[in-house]
C-alpha positions, 0 to 999 in steps of 0.5 A: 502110462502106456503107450497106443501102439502107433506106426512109427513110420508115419511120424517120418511124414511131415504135414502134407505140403500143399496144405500148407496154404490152408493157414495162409487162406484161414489168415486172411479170411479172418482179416475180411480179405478175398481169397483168389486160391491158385493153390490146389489144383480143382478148377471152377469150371462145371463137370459137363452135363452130360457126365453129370446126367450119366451119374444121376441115370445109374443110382440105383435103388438098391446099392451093392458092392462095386467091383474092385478091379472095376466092371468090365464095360468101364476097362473096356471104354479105357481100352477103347480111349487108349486106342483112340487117343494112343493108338495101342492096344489094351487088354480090358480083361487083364492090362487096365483096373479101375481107381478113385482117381489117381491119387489112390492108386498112386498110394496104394501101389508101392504097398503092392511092389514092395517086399520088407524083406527085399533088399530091392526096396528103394523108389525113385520120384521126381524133385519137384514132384507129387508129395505122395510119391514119397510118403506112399513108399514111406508107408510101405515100409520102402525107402524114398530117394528123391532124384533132382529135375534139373531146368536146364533140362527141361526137367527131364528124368535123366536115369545116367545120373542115378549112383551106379551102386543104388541100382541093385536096390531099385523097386520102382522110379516115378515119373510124371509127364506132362510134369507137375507142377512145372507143366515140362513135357517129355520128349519121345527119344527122351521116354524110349531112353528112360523105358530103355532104361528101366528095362535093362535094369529091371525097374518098376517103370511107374507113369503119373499121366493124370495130365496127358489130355490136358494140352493146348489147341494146336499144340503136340499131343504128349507121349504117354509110356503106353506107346513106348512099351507097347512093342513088349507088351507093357513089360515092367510098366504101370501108367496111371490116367486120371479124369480129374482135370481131364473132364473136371472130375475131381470130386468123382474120384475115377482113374485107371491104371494100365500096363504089364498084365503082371503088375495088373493082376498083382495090383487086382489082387491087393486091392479087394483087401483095401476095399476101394472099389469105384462106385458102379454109377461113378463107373458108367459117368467115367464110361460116358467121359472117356467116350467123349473127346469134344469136352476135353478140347473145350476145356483145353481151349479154356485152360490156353485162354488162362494161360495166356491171360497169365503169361501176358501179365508175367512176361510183362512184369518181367517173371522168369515163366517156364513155358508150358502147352499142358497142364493148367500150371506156372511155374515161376522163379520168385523176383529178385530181391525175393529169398524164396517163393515161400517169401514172394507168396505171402507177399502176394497173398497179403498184397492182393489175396492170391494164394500160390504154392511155394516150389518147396512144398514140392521139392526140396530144390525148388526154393527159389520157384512157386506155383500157380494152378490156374483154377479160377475162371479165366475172367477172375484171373483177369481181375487177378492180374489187375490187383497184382498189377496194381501191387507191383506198380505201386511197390508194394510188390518187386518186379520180376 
C-alpha cells in the first residue's frame, strides 16, 4: 500500500500543550462537575461597545479582498498608538503590517527568516514560553533551541549564557515581555543589553509584546524594543502587538507587527502567498480600539482586582506566587508534597472543578510550577477561592 505523502517535519510536533486541559475539562463535565477554566487565556469580560458597533457599522454589502499588509488607515492608528503609548516613531507605509492577532504572525514569520539552505537556521524561545515559538520554526524547516529562564533572575533572557559556537548558527531569538506565563517584567538596561546583543551578533531580535498594555494602575509601564531600537531605525527587530487581551479581542484576531522596514517588507512580501489578510471591517474595529486607551485602563483596574483577590488566598495558604503588575497570569510553584504541577492541578481540578495549566506544557523546566490565567469574572474567582479554601482546610488539598 502506498503511503500519503506527508511533512515529516510535523510528526516532530507533539499535541499542542495548552490543550492538554481539554481532556481534563471533558472528564469532569461528563461526571456533572462545574468547570471554572483558568486555563487558556480568554477572558470573560465584554468587548467594549464601542469596538463592537465599529465592527458592525463597516460590514459592507459586497465583501471583497483585504489587503494583506492591512490598509493604510489601520498601520497608520498603530503608528499613532506606538507614539502615543512609546513615544517612537513608525513609518505606517513601510515599518508596521497588519496580522490576525499575534499568533499568526508568530507562525508565519520564521517561515520568512529562514533559509533550508543556510547554515543560520537555529531560533532561540524562551523556557517557559509560548509552545508556538517552537513548532513554528519546526514547520519551517529551522531548528528550535530552547534557552532556560531562570527565577532567580527574574526570568530575564540572559544572551551571555548562549554556547559561544551556536552564535554562527543563529537566525532569530525570541523573546517575550511582560512574559508568559509567568507575567516576569524586563528591566530597561536588561532590554538595551539583550538589543546590544542581537546587534553585535547579527540576530533577528523577534519581540512577543501581545501583553505590553496589560499593567496594573499605578504601577510602571513595560518597555517595549521599539524604544530600545528606535535610535537605529528598528534595525534587526520585529515587535509584534496583539489586541487580544489588550481590548478583549481574542475572537477578532487583530494585531501588527512593526520594526526594520527590511523584515517589514520581506514579511509583506510572504504574506499574500498565505492569504491571511485582516478582514476590512475587523481593521476599522481594531482603528477604533487602538484610538482608545480609557478601555484599556478599565480592564487593567479589572485584571488588578483579580489578582488581588488570588494573591490574598495564595499568600495566605502559603503558595510560592511570583509576584506580577502585568498580564492576567500566576505563576506558582506546586505544594509540597506535590511531584509536579501536572500532579497539583488534577488534584484541584478534581477537588474543586479549577482547571489551571501545568508549568511543563510550558517548558520543560517547569515541572514544579502551574499557571492560572485569570479569566473568569473577578466575582466567580471569588467563588473560586472559597472551595479551594474549603479543599485545603478539609485535607483534601495540601497547603502551600
Amino acid at each position: 500500500m502506498s503511503r500519503l505523502p506527508s511533512n515529516s517535519w510535523l510528526d516532530l510536533l507533539p499535541k499542542y500543550s495548552l490543550l492538554r486541559n481539554d481532556d481534563r475539562k471533558s472528564r469532569l463535565r461528563a461526571a456533572g462537575r462545574e468547570v471554572f477554566d483558568f486555563g487558556i487565556g480568554d477572558p470573560q469580560e465584554e468587548t467594549p461597545a464601542f469596538i463592537r458597533k465599529a465592527l458592525a457599522d463597516h460590514i459592507p454589502a459586497v465583501s471583497q479582498y483585504p489587503l494583506s499588509q492591512g490598509s493604510l488607515d489601520f498601520r497608520t492608528a498603530c503608528a499613532k498608538w506606538c507614539f502615543n503609548r512609546l513615544n517612537v516613531s513608525i513609518d505606517p507605509a513601510t515599518q508596521i503590517i497588519s496580522s490576525n492577532g499575534s499568533k499568526e504572525a508568530i507562525f508565519h514569520i520564521p517561515h520568512v527568516l529562514l533559509n533550508s539552505a543556510s547554515a543560520r537556521r537555529l531560533v532561540l524561545f524562551p523556557d517557559p514560553g509560548f509552545p508556538v515559538y517552537r513548532s513554528s520554526t519546526l514547520l519551517s524547516g529551522g531548528v528550535p533551541y530552547q534557552y532556560t529562564l531562570k527565577p532567580e533572575r527574574g526570568y530575564v533572557f540572559e544572551p551571555e549564557t548562549i554556547p559561544l559556537d551556536l552564535l554562527p548558527q543563529i537566525a532569530a531569538v525570541w523573546i517575550s515581555y511582560p512574559h508568559n506565563p509567568t507575567g516576569a517584567l524586563l528591566p530597561r538596561k536588561d532590554a538595551e543589553r539583550i538589543y546590544a546583543w542581537a546587534l553585535e551578533n547579527d540576530v533577528v531580535l523577534l519581540s512577543d509584546e501581545c501583553y505590553v498594555d496589560m499593567y496594573f494602575p499605578g504601577s510602571e509601564q513595560p518597555v517595549s524594543l521599539l524604544e530600545v531600537a528606535a535610535q537605529n531605525d528598528y534595525k534587526n527587530l520585529m515587535a509584534f502587538f496583539s489586541l487580544s487581551k489588550r481590548s478583549g479581542m481574542t475572537g477578532y484576531r487583530s494585531g501588527f507587527v512593526a520594526g526594520d522596514a527590511r523584515l517589514v517588507g520581506a514579511f509583506a512580501k510572504y504574506r499574500p502567498n498565505v492569504g491571511v489578510g485582516t478582514p476590512e471591517f475587523v481593521q476599522r474595529a481594531a482603528i477604533a480600539a487602538w484610538n482608545d486607551d480609557a478601555h484599556v485602563h478599565e480592564r487593567n483596574s479589572i485584571f488588578a482586582r483579580k489578582r488581588q483577590i488570588m494573591d490574598a488566598f495564595l499568600l495566605k495558604n502559603g503558595f510560592s506566587v511570583l509576584p506580577s503588575t502585568a498580564t492576567f497570569y500566576v505563576w506558582i510553584d506546586a505544594p509540597h508534597g506535590y511531584a509536579s504541577g501536572e500532579e497539583y492541578c488534577e488534584a484541584l481540578a478534581q477537588a474543586t472543578g479549577i482547571v489551571a495549566t501545568p508549568g511543563d506544557a510550558l517548558g520543560d523546566s517547569s515541572k514544579k510550577c502551574f499557571r492560572l490565567a485569570l479569566v473568569p469574572t473577578a466575582e466567580k474567582i471569588e467563588q473560586c477561592v472559597a472551595l479551594w479554601q474549603q479543599a485545603i482546610d478539609s485535607s483534601v488539598l495540601r497547603k502551600g
